[in-house]
Residue, then its C-alpha position, 0 to 999 in steps of 0.5 A: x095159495x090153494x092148489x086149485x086156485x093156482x094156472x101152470x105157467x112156464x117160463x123160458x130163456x135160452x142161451x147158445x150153450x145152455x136152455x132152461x124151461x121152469x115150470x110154477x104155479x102162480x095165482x091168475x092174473x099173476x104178471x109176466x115179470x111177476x113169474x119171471x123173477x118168481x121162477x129165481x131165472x134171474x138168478x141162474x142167468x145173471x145177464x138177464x136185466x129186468x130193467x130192459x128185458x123183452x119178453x114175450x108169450x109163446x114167440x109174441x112181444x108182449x109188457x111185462x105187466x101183461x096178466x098170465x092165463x093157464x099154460x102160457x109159456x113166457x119167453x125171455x129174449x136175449x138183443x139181438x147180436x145183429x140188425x135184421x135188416x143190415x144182415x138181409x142186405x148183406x145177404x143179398x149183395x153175397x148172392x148177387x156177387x155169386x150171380x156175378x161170378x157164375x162158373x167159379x166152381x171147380x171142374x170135376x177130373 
C-alpha cells in the first residue's frame, strides 16, 4: 500500500497494571477487527478473545466490521467485573445506611 493511500489509525487496550496505544497505518475502509489483529495486540495481551471481544471507537460500541476513517482510535473493552445496575443499588442501600446512623462520627477532644 502507497504512504499516501494509507489513514492513521490507533488501536487501544488498557489493563489495571499495564495500557498499550499502537499506531498503524491501514488502507481506508480497513475494518475494526482488521486493525485489531493487524496491530499483534492480541499477541501481547493474550486474554484478549476475538470471538467476544467489544470494541469501540473513541468510547462508542461500535461492530467489528465497522470500516475506519482517519484518526480514530479503536478501543478494546475488557467485561466488566461488576453489573452496573446491582453496584449503583448497593451504592444507594450504603448511603441510606449512613443516613440512618447519622452522628456516628467520632467526637473531637
Amino acid at each position: 500500500m502507497a504512504n499516501d493511500e494509507a489513514i492513521s489509525v490507533e488501536v487501544a487496550y488498557a489493563r489495571a497494571d499495564e495500557q498499550l496505544v499502537i499506531s498503524l497505518q491501514v488502507a481506508p475502509g480497513t475494518s475494526l477487527q482488521s486493525a485489531i489483529e493487524r496491530s499483534g495486540i492480541c499477541e501481547r495481551f493474550p486474554e484478549i478473545d476475538m470471538a467476544v471481544v467489544k470494541a469501540g471507537i473513541f468510547g462508542k460500541a461500535a461492530a467489528l466490521d465497522t470500516p475506519l476513517k482517519q484518526g480514530d482510535r479503536v478501543e478494546i473493552y475488557r467485561p466488566l467485573i461488576a453489573d452496573p445496575k446491582e453496584a449503583r443499588k448497593r451504592r444507594a442501600a450504603e448511603g441510606k445506611q449512613m443516613k440512618k446512623g447519622g452522628g456516628d462520627l467520632p467526637a473531637e477532644e
